[in-house]
C-alpha positions as CSV (number, residue, x, y, z in Angstrom):
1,X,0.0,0.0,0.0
2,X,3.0,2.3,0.9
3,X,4.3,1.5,-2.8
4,X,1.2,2.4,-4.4
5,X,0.6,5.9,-2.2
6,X,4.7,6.2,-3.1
7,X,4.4,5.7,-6.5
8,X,1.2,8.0,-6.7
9,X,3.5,10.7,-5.6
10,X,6.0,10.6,-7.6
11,X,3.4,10.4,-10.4
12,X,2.0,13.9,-9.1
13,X,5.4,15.1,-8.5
14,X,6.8,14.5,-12.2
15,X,3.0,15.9,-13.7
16,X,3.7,19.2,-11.3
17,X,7.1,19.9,-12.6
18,X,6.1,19.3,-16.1
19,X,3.1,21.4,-15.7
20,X,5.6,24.3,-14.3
21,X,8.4,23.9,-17.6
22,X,5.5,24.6,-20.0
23,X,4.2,27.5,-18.3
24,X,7.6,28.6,-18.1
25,X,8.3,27.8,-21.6
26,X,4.7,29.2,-22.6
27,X,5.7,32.7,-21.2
28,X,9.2,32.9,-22.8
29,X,7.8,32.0,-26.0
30,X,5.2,34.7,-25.4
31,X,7.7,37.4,-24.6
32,X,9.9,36.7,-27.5
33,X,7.0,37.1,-29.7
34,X,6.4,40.9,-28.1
35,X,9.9,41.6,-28.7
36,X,9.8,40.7,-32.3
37,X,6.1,42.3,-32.8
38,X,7.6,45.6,-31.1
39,X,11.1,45.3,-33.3
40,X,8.9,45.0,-36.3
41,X,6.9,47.9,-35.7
42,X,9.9,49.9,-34.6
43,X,11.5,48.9,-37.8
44,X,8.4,50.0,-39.8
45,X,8.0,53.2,-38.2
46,X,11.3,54.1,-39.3
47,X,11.0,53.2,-42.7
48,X,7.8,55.1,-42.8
49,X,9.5,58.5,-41.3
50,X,12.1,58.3,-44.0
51,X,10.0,58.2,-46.9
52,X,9.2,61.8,-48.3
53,X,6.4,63.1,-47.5
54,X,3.9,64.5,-50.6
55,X,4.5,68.5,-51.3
56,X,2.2,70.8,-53.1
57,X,2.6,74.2,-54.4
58,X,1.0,77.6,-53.5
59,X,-0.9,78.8,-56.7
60,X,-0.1,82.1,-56.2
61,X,3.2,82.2,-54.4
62,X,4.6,79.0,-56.0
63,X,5.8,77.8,-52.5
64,X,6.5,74.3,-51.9
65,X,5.3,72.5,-48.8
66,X,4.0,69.7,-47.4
67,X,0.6,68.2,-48.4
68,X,-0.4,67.7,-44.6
69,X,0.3,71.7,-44.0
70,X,-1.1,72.9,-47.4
71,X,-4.9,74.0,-47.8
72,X,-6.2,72.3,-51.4
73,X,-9.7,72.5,-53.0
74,X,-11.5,71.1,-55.9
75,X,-12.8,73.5,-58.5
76,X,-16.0,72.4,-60.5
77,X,-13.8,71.1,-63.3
78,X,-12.3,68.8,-61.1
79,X,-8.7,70.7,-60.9
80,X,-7.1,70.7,-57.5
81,X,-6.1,74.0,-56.1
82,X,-3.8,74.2,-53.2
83,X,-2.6,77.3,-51.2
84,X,0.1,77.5,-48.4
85,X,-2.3,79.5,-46.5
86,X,-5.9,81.0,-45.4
87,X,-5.4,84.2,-46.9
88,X,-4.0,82.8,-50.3
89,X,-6.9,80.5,-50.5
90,X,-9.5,83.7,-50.3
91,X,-7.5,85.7,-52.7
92,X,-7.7,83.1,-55.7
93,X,-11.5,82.5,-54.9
94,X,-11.5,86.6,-55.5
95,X,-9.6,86.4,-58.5
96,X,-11.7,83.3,-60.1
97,X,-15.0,85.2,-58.6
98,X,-13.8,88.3,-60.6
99,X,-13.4,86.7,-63.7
């Protein structure tokens, strides 16, 4: 009977240990994939902030700047207009108004 309740034991022992190395295992594998998934993005965020970013051009002034900071419109023909600023924008709708 000591044997069996021996045996038993050891039988719980060896499934509690190997229960423990797989959760251990589990996490590592876990926290290497974060690591990777955060390299990756790193990697692509840096690849994205060296690519040049789309300019335009003021129609009146001619000044080139970048898409985000320009002001553009659509005409009724279709044409895109862009501006580097407010003021720029009005004046052309004066001109085209005038005309």
């Amino acid at each position: 009977m000591r044997a069996l309740l021996f045996l038993l034991l050891i039988i719980a022992l060896f499934l509690l240990v190997r229960f423990v190395i797989n959760r251990v295992d589990q996490f590592r594998r876990e926290a290497e994939w974060e690591e990777a998934a955060r390299e990756r993005a790193e990697k692509e965020a840096k690849i994205k902030a060296q690519q040049p970013e789309p300019m335009i051009h003021c129609e009146l002034c001619n000044l080139h700047l970048p898409e985000k900071e320009g002001l553009c419109v659509t005409d009724n023909a279709g044409e895109k207009h862009c501006f580097c600023s407010k003021e720029h924008l009005e004046q052309f709708i004066e001109e085209k108004t005038k005309n």
